[in-house]
C-alpha positions, 0 to 999 in steps of 0.5 A: 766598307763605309757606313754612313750616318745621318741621312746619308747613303753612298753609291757607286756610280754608273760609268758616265757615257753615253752613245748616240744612235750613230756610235758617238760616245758623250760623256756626262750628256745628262743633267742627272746620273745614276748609281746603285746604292752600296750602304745606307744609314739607320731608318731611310727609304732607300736600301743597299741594291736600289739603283737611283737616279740622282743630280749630275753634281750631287754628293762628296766624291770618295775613294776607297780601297781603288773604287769611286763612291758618292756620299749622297743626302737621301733627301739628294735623290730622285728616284728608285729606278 
Protein backbone atom coordinates (compact mmCIF):
# COMPACT_ATOMS: atom_id res chain seq x y z
CA UNK A 1 0.00 0.00 0.00
CA UNK A 2 0.78 3.71 -0.36
CA UNK A 3 2.06 5.66 2.43
CA UNK A 4 1.95 9.32 2.42
CA UNK A 5 3.77 11.86 3.68
CA UNK A 6 3.33 15.41 4.63
CA UNK A 7 -0.28 16.13 5.90
CA UNK A 8 -1.50 13.72 3.58
CA UNK A 9 -3.97 10.89 4.05
CA UNK A 10 -5.54 8.46 1.14
CA UNK A 11 -8.86 7.42 1.31
CA UNK A 12 -11.17 5.13 -0.43
CA UNK A 13 -14.09 6.79 -1.46
CA UNK A 14 -17.69 5.95 -0.94
CA UNK A 15 -19.58 4.89 -4.34
CA UNK A 16 -20.98 7.98 -5.48
CA UNK A 17 -25.06 7.62 -5.96
CA UNK A 18 -27.66 8.45 -4.28
CA UNK A 19 -31.28 7.20 -3.99
CA UNK A 20 -34.50 9.37 -3.87
CA UNK A 21 -37.03 8.15 -1.77
CA UNK A 22 -38.95 7.31 -5.20
CA UNK A 23 -35.94 4.77 -6.26
CA UNK A 24 -34.38 7.38 -8.49
CA UNK A 25 -30.42 7.05 -8.46
CA UNK A 26 -28.36 10.49 -8.53
CA UNK A 27 -25.01 10.36 -8.78
CA UNK A 28 -22.78 12.95 -7.15
CA UNK A 29 -26.16 14.61 -5.69
CA UNK A 30 -24.00 16.04 -2.86
CA UNK A 31 -21.47 19.16 -2.55
CA UNK A 32 -19.45 16.57 -0.38
CA UNK A 33 -18.32 12.97 -0.58
CA UNK A 34 -17.36 10.51 2.08
CA UNK A 35 -14.65 7.81 2.32
CA UNK A 36 -12.90 5.80 5.01
CA UNK A 37 -9.31 6.54 5.53
CA UNK A 38 -6.78 3.78 4.07
CA UNK A 39 -3.30 5.15 5.71
CA UNK A 40 -2.02 8.42 7.14
CA UNK A 41 1.30 10.13 7.52
CA UNK A 42 3.17 10.67 10.91
CA UNK A 43 1.53 12.84 13.51
CA UNK A 44 -2.11 13.53 12.29
CA UNK A 45 -5.70 13.71 13.75
CA UNK A 46 -7.06 11.26 11.89
CA UNK A 47 -6.35 7.26 11.65
CA UNK A 48 -6.54 4.71 9.16
CA UNK A 49 -10.68 3.30 9.75
CA UNK A 50 -12.18 6.88 10.18
CA UNK A 51 -14.62 7.58 7.81
CA UNK A 52 -14.57 11.31 6.94
CA UNK A 53 -16.54 13.43 4.95
CA UNK A 54 -14.55 15.63 2.54
CA UNK A 55 -15.11 18.25 -0.45
CA UNK A 56 -16.81 16.86 -3.73
CA UNK A 57 -13.44 17.96 -5.65
CA UNK A 58 -10.90 17.65 -3.01
CA UNK A 59 -7.69 15.69 -3.43
CA UNK A 60 -5.50 13.88 -6.36
CA UNK A 61 -7.32 11.03 -7.88
CA UNK A 62 -4.87 7.62 -7.93
CA UNK A 63 -5.19 4.27 -9.03
CA UNK A 64 -3.67 1.18 -7.57
CA UNK A 65 -3.12 -2.32 -8.17
CA UNK A 66 -7.18 -1.73 -9.91
CA UNK A 67 -8.66 0.24 -6.71
CA UNK A 68 -9.45 4.23 -6.82
CA UNK A 69 -7.91 6.12 -3.72
CA UNK A 70 -7.72 10.15 -3.16
CA UNK A 71 -4.59 11.74 -1.70
CA UNK A 72 -6.26 14.30 0.56
CA UNK A 73 -4.57 17.19 2.78
CA UNK A 74 -5.77 16.60 6.46
CA UNK A 75 -6.35 20.01 6.51
CA UNK A 76 -9.08 18.89 3.10
CA UNK A 77 -11.38 17.09 5.54
CA UNK A 78 -14.51 17.98 7.17
CA UNK A 79 -15.24 15.89 9.73
CA UNK A 80 -14.98 12.25 11.28
CA UNK A 81 -17.98 10.57 10.98
Amino acid sequence: MIQPLGDRVIVKPDPAVEETTGGILLANALPQERGEIIAVADGLKVKPGDRVVYGKHAGSAIEVEGDNYLILRESEIFAIL
